[in-house]
Phi, psi and omega in degrees: 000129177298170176298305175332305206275325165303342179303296192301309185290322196286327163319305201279300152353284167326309154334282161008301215271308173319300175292350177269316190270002182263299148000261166310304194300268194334302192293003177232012159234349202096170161280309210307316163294006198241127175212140181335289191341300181262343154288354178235014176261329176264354178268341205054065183191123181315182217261313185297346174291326174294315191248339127013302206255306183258142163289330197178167186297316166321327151326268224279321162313298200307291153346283171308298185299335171289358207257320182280330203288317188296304213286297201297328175298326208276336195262345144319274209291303179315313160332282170315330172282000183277329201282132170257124156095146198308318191290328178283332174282315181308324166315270174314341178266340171307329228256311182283356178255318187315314201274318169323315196276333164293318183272334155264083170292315182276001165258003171279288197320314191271006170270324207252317223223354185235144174260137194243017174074016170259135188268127201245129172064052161203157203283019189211034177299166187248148172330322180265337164291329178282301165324273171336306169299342174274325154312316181299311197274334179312323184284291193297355154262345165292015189223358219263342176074196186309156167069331169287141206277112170298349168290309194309303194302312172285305183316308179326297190312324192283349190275345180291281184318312123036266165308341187281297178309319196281305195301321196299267160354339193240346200071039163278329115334111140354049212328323236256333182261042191292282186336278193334318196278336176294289206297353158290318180318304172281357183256015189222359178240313166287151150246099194266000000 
């Protein structure tokens, strides 16, 4: 291995490193904790080494939500291919973004609710923000029924679930009634 290529790995590692406790902080503190400061006191590494990589904590969001975006696609599809037949897969794929946004709060925030200077529904959109949405429109264009444009269709669906995550999260909602709202969701919007 050249010196050149040990850099880059030693580069990419770092990122790497940044971007998982900027993570792990949030998600066990909020954003309002992830600050250069105490990111480059738990990494060990001065603060100019940190922006090195990132320009700023907006960065560094940004970061994350392409990281959730891979994730969230890669646990959407695996739902779905699991699921027999279009109403269990669309079941199942509601059922798997509802828990994605439970069990990651702060990466549903940098992905939905924080700017991480990521551009969304343009055409210089980053690769893993198109992929998730493509994990989506892959179940949910097969159900959008006649005459509907399936991209038009996923967006629906996706601003409902959306809505689901975001409201259930803040406690606006009813735990008890989660279940219920997927299979409305899906029984009043897909066409199975």
């Amino acid at each position: 291995m050249s010196v050149q290529e040990r850099k880059q790995r030693e580069r990419a590692e770092r990122e790497r490193l940044i971007v998982a406790t900027a993570r792990e902080l949030a998600e066990q503190q909020g954003w309002d904790a992830v600050t250069t400061r105490r990111l480059a006191e738990r990494i060990e590494y001065s603060q100019p080494v940190l922006y090195s990589h990132f320009r700023g904590k907006r960065e560094i969001i940004g970061a994350v939500a392409l990281e959730g975006a891979s994730e969230m696609a890669a646990a959407l599809r695996a739902a779905a291919s699991a699921a027999d037949g279009p109403r269990a897969r669309v079941t199942a794929l509601a059922r798997t973004y509802l828990e994605f946004a439970e069990r990651n709060p702060a990466v549903y925030d940098a992905l939905f609710q924080l700017d991480g200077g990521l551009a969304y529904a343009q055409e210089d959109t980053p690769e893993p923000l198109k992929d998730a949405f493509a994990a989506l429109l892959e179940t949910l264009g097969e159900v959008a029924g006649d005459g509907v444009h399936p991209g038009l269709f996923t967006e629906v669906f996706w601003a409902a679930l959306h809505g689901l995550a975001t409201l259930t999260r803040a406690g606006r909602q009813l735990p008890g009634d989660a279940e219920r709202r997927v299979e409305l969701l899906v029984d009043r919007l897909a066409v199975l």
